[in-house]
Rosetta silent file (secondary structure, phi, psi, omega in degrees, C-alpha in Angstrom):
SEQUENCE: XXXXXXXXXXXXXXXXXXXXXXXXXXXXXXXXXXXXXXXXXXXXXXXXXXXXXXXXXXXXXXXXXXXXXXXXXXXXXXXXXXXXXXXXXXXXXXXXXXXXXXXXXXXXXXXXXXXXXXXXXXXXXXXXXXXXXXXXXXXXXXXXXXXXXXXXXXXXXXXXXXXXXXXXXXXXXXXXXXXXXXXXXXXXXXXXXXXXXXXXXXXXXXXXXXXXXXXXXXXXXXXXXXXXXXXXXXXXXXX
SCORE:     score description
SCORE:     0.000 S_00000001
   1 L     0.000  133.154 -174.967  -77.723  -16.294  237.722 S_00000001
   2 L   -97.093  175.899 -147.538  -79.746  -19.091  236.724 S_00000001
   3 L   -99.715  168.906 -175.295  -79.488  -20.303  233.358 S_00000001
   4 H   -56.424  -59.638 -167.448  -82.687  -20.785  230.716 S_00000001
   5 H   -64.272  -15.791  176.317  -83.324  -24.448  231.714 S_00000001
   6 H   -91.274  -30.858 -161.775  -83.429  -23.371  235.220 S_00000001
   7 H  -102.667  -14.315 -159.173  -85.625  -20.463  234.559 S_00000001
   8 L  -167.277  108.575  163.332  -88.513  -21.705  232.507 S_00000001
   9 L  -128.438  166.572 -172.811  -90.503  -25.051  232.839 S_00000001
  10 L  -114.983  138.929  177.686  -93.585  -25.943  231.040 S_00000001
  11 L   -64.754  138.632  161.978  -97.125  -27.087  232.236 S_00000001
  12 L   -62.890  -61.889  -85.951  -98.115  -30.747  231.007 S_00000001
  13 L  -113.301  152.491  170.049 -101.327  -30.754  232.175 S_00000001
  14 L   -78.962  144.303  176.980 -104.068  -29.109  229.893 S_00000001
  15 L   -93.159  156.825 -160.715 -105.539  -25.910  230.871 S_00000001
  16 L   -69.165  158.952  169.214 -108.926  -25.598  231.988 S_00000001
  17 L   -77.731  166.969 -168.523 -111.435  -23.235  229.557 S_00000001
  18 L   -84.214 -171.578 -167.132 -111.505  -19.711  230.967 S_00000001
  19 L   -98.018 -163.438  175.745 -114.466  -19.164  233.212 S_00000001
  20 L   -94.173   89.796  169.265 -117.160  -17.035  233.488 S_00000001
  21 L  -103.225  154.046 -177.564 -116.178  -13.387  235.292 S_00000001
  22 L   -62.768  162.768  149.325 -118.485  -10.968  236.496 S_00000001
  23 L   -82.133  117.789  179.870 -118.583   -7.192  234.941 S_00000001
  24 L   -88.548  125.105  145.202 -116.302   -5.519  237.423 S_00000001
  25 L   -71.699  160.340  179.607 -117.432   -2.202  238.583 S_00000001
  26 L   -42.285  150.259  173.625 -115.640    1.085  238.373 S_00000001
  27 L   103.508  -40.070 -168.066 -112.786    0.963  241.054 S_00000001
  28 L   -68.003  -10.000 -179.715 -112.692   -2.741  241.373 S_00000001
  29 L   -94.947  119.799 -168.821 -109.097   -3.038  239.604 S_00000001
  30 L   -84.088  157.854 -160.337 -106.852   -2.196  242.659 S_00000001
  31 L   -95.853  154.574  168.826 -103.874    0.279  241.155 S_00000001
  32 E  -117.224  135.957  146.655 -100.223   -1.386  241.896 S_00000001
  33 E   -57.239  153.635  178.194  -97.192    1.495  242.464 S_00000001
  34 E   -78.664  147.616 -166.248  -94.498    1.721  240.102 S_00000001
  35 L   -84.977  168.377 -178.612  -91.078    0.673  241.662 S_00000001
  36 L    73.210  -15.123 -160.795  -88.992    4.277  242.124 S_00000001
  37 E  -140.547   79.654  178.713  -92.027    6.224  241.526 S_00000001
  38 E   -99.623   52.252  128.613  -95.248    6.196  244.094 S_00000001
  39 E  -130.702   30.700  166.224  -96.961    8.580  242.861 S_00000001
  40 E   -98.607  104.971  170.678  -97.929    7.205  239.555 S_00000001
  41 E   -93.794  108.262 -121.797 -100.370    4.394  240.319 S_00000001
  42 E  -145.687  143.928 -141.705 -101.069    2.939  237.020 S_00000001
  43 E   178.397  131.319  162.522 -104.484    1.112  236.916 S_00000001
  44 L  -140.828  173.458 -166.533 -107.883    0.243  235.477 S_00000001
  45 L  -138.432  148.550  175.401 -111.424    0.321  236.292 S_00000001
  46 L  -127.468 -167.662 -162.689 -114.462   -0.802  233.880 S_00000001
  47 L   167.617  115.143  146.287 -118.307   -0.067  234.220 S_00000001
  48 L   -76.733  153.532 -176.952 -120.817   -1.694  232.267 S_00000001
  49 L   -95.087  155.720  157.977 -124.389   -0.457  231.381 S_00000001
  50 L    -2.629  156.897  144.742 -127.486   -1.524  233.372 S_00000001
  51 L   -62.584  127.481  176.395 -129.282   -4.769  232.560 S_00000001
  52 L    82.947  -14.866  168.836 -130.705   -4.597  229.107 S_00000001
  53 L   -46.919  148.773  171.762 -128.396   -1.495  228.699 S_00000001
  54 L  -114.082  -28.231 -156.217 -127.270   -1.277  225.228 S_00000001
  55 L   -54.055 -169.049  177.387 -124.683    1.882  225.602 S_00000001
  56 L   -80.780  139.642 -177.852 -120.694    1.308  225.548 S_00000001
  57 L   -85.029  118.973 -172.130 -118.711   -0.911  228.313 S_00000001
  58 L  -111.931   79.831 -174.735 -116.383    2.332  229.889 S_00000001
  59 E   -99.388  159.114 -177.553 -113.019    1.489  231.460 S_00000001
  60 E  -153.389  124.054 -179.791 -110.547    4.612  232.533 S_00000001
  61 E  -133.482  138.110 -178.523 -107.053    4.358  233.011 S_00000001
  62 E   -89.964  125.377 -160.555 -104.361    6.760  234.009 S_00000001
  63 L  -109.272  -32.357  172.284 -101.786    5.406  231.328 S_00000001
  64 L  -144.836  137.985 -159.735  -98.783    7.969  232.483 S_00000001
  65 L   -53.985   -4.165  179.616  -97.641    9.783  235.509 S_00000001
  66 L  -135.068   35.858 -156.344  -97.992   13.172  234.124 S_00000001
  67 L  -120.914  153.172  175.885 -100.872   12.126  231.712 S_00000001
  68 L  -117.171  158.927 -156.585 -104.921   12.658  232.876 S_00000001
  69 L   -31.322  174.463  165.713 -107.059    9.595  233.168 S_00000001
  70 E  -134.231  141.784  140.359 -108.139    8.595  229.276 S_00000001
  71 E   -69.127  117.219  175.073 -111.723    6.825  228.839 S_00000001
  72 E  -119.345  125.376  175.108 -112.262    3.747  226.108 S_00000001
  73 L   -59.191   24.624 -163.270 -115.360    3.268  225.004 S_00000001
  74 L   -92.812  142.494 -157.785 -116.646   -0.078  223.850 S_00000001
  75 E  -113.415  128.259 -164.534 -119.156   -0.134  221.589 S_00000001
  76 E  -139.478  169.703 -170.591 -120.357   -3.706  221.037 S_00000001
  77 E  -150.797  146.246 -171.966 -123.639   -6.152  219.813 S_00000001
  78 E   -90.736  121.428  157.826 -124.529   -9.117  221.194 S_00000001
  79 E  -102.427  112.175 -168.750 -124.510  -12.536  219.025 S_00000001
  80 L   -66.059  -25.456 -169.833 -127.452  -14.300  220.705 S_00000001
  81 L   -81.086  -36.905  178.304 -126.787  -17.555  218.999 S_00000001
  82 L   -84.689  -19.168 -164.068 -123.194  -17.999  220.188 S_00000001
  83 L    51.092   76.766 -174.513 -123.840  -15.693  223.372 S_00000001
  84 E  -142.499   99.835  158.597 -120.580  -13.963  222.253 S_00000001
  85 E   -59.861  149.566  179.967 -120.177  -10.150  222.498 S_00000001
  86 E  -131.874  143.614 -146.548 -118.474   -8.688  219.931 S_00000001
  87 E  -151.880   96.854  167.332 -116.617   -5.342  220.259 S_00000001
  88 E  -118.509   10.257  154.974 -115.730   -3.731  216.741 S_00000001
  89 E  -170.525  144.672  168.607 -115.157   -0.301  217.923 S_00000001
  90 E  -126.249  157.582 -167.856 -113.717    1.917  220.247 S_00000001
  91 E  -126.040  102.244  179.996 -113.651    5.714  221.159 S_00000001
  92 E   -98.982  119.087 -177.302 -110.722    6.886  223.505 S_00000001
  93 E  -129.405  151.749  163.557 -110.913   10.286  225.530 S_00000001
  94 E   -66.789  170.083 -177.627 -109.473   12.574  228.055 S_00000001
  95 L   -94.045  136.671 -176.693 -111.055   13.063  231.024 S_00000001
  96 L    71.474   30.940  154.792 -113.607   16.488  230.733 S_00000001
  97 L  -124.567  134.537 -179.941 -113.519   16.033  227.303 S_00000001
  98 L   -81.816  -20.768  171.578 -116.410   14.566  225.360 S_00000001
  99 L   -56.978  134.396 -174.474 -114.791   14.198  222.372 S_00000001
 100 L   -83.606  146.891  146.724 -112.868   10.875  221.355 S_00000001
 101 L   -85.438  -20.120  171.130 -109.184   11.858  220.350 S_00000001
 102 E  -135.003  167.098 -178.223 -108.509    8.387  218.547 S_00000001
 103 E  -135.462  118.329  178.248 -111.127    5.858  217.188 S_00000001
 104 E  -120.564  137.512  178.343 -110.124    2.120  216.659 S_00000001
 105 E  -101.863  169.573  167.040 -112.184    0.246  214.026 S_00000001
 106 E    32.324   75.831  179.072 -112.213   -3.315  212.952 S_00000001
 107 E   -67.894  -60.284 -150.997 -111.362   -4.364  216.850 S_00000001
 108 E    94.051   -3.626 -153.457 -112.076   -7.726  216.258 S_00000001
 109 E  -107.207  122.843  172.894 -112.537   -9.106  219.956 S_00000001
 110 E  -121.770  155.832  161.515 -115.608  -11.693  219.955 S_00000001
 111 L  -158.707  179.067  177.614 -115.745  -13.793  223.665 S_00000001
 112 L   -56.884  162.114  145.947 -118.724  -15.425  226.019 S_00000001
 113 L   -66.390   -8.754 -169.841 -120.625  -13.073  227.177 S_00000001
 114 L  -102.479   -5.620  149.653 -119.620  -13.582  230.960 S_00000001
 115 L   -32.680   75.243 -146.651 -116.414  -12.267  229.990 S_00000001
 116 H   -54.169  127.540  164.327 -115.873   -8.859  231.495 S_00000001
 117 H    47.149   49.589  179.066 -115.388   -6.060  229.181 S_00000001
 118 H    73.273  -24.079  179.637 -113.584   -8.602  226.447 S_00000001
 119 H    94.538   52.078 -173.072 -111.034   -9.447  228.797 S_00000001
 120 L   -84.527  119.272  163.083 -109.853   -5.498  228.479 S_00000001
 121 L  -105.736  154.022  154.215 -106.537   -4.569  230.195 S_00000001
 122 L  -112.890  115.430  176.107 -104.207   -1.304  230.829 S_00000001
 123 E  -122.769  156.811  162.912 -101.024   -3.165  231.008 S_00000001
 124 L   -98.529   80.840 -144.737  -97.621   -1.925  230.184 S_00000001
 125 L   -75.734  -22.247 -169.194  -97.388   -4.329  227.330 S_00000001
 126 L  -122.309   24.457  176.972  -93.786   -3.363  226.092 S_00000001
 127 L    71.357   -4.751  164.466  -91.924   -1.953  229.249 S_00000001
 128 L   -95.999   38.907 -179.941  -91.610    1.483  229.009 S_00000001
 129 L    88.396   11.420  164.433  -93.221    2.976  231.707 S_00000001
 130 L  -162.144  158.255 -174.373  -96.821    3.716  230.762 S_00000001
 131 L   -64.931  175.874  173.694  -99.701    1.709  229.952 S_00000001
 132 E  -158.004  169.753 -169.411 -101.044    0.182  226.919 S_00000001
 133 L   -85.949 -170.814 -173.231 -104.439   -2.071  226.146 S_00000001
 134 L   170.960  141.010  144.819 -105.350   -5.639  225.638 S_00000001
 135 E  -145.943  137.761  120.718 -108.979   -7.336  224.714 S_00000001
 136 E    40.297  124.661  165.537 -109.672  -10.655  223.947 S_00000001
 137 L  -111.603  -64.054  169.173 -109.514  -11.710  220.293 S_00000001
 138 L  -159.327 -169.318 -153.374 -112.106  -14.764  221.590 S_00000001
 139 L  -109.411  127.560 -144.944 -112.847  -16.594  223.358 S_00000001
 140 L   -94.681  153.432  172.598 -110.762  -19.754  223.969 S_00000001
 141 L   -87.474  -14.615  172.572 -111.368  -23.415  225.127 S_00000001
 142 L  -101.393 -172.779  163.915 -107.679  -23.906  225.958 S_00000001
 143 L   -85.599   -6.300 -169.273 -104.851  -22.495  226.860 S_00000001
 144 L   -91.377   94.529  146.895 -103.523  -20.495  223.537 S_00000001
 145 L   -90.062  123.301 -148.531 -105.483  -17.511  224.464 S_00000001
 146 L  -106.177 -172.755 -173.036 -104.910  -15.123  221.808 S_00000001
 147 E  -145.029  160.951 -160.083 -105.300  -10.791  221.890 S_00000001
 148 E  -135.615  114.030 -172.103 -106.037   -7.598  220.038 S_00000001
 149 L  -138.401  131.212  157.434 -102.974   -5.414  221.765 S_00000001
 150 E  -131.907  137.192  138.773 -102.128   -1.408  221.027 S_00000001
 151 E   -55.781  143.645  176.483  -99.189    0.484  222.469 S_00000001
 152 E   -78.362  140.916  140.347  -99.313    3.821  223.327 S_00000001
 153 L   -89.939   84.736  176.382  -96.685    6.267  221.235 S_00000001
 154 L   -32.675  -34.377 -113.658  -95.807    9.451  223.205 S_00000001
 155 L  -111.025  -68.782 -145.898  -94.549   10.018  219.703 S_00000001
 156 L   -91.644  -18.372  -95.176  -97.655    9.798  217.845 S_00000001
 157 L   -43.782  102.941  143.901  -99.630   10.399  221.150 S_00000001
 158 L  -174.353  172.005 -106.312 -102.183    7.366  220.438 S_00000001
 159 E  -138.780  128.332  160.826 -102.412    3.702  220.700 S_00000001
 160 E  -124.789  163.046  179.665 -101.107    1.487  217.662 S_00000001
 161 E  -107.419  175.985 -173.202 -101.629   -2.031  217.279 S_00000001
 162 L  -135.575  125.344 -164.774  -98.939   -4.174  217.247 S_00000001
 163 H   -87.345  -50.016 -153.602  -99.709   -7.548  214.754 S_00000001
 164 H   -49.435  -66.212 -175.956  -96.526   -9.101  216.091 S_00000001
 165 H   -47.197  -37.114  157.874  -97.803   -9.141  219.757 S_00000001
 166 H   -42.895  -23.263 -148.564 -101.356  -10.648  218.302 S_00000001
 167 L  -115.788   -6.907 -171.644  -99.624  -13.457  217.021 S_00000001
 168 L   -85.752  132.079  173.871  -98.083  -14.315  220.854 S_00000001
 169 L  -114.399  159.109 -165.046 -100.190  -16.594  222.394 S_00000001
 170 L    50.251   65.173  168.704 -101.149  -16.577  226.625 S_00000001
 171 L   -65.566  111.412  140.571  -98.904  -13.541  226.774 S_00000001
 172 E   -98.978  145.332 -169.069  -97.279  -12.772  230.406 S_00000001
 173 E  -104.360  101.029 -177.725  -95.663   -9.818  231.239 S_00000001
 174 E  -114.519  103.378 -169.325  -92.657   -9.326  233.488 S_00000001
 175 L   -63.020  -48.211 -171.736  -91.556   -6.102  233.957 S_00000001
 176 L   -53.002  -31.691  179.480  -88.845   -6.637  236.321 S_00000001
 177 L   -92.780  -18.294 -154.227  -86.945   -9.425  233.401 S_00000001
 178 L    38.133   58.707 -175.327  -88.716   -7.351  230.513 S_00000001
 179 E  -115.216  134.267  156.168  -89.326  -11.088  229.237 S_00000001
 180 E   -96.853  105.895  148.499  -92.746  -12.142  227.280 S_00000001
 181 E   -82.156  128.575  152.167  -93.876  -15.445  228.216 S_00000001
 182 E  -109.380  137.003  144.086  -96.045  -17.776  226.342 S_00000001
 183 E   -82.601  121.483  173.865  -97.389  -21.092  227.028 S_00000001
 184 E  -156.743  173.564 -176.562  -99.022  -22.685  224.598 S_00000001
 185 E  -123.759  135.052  149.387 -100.405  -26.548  223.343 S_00000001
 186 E   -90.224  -13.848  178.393 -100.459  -27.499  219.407 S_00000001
 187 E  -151.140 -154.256  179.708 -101.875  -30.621  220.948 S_00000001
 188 L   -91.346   -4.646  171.863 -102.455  -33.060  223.689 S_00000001
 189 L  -124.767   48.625  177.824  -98.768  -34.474  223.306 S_00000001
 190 E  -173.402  149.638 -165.009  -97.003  -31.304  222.608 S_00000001
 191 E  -161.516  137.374  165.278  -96.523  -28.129  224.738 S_00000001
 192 E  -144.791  158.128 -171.789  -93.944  -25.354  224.302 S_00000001
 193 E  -136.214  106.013 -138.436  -92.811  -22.722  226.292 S_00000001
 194 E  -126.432  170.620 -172.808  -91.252  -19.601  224.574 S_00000001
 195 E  -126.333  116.395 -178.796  -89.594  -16.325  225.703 S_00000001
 196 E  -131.473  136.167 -175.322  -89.756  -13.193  223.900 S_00000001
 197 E  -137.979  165.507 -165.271  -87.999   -9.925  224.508 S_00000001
 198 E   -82.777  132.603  153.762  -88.595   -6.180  222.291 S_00000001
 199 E  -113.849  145.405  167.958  -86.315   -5.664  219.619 S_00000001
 200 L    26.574   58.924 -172.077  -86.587   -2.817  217.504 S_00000001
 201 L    72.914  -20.098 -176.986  -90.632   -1.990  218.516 S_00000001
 202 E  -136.153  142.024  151.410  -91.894   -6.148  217.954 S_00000001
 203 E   -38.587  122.105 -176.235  -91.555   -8.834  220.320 S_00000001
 204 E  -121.089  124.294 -172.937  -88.491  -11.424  219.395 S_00000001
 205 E   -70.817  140.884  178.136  -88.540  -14.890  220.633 S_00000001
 206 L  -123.512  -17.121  164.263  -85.059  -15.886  222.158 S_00000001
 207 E  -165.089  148.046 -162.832  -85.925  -19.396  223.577 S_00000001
 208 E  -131.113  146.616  165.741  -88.100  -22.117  223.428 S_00000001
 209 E  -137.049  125.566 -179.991  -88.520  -25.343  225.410 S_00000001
 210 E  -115.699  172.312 -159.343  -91.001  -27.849  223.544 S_00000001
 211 E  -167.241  107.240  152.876  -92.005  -30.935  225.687 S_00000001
 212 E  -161.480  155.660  178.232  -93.565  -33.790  223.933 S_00000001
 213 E   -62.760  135.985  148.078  -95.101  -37.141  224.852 S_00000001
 214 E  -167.947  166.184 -176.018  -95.224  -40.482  223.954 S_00000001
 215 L   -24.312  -26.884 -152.939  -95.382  -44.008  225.120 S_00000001
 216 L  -105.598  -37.726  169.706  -92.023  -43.948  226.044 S_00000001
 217 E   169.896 -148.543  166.805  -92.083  -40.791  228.098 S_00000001
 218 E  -128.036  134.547 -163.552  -91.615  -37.154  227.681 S_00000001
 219 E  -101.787  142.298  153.335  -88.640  -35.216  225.633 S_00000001
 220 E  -113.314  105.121 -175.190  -87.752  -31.839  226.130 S_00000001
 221 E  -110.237  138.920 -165.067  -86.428  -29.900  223.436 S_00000001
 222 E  -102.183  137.406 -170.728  -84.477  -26.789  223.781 S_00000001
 223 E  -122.425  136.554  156.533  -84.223  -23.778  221.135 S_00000001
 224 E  -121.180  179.507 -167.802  -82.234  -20.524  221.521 S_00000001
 225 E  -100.175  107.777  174.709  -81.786  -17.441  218.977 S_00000001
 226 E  -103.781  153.062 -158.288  -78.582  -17.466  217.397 S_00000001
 227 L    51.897   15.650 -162.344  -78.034  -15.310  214.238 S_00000001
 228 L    90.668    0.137 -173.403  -81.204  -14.177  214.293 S_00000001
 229 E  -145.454  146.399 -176.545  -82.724  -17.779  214.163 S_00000001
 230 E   -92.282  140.722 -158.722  -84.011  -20.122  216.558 S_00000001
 231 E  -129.948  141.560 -172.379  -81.640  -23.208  216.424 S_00000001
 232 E   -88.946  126.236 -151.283  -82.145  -26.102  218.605 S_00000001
 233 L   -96.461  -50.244  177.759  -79.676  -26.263  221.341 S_00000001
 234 L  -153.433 -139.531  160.684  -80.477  -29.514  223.111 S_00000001
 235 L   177.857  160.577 -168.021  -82.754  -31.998  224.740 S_00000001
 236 E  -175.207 -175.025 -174.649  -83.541  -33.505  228.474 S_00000001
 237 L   -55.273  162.788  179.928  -85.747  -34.403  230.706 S_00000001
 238 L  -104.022   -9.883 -170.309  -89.427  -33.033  231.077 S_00000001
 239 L   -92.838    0.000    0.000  -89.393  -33.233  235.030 S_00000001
């Protein structure tokens, strides 16, 4: 099995600003199968309105295999001076129903406008086998791209946010490790690369690799969580 230092290296290089994407039509997100179980294809599709449309940006996602598609609504206004939509509410429904069953307020998610639907995902943000949401919090020039994230509760049955997961920046999602990645820069001579896995409902960081520059070269420093705290383990090379 390979070990943390083996398992996780960090980009130098600065990341690029995010682009410009098209407004995907319905359809256009191809569904992946679940491993063990193909016939839940978990998936999402978005639709925008018409040029000069004003209405709500409408993605629908089947979030669980024995669940029926749900609709999210977002309802958004354009700020012409920044060319930044902003999306401060949404309305989530079953399919054949017209009705929302939950309503999220104070969203929060401003980006470019050429940003499709906020950057809205159905991802299965915490591993347990049905989806959950993502948008955009804004829109970034860098690499710490940050998010507005809810979980689904079978419990509760609607979407909560989760603060913790907001606070992760660049989030990736590996189902197979159930690991969080982040990548992120506080500057142009410092980069870290952290690991987070769910503890008790919020995301817990378990290791870190920071990597910073200077004339002399580049340091890598290593943290893992012991006691509950992240304690710095070591240091090496950056290559």
């Amino acid at each position: 099995m390979l070990n943390w230092m083996q398992r996780v290296s960090l980009a130098a290089g600065l990341a690029l600003p995010l682009p410009a994407l098209p407004l995907p039509a319905l359809g256009e997100v191809a569904p992946a199968p679940v491993d063990g179980d193909e016939t839940f294809l978990p998936g999402f599709s978005c639709l925008a309105p018409g040029a000069g449309g004003t209405g709500p940006i409408t993605c629908e996602a089947r979030i669980g295999q024995t669940m029926v598609p749900f609709y999210f609504d977002l309802f958004w206004e354009m700020d012409e001076a920044l060319d930044e939509r902003v999306v401060d509410r949404i309305a989530i429904r079953q399919q054949n129903s017209p009705e929302p069953f939950q309503e999220i307020t104070g969203v929060g998610s401003r980006v470019y406008s050429g940003i499709g639907q906020n950057g809205f995902e159905a991802i299965d943000l915490n591993f347990d086998g049905q989806l959950d949401f993502r948008l955009l919090a804004q829109t970034s020039a860098g690499p710490n791209a940050l998010y507005r994230n809810w979980l689904w509760s079978p419990r509760e049955e609607r979407f909560v946010a989760n603060e913790a997961l907001d606070e992760i920046a660049s989030p990736e999602f590996d189902p197979d490790t159930q690991e969080i990645t982040s990548r992120w820069r506080s500057s142009a001579a410092e980069g870290s690369t952290d690991i987070h896995m769910w503890e008790g409902g919020s995301p817990v960081i378990i290791h870190r690799e920071t990597d910073r520059y200077s004339e002399a070269g580049c340091v890598r420093t290593f943290y893992d969580r012991i006691d509950g705290k992240l304690a710095e383990t070591g240091t090496g090379s950056c290559d």
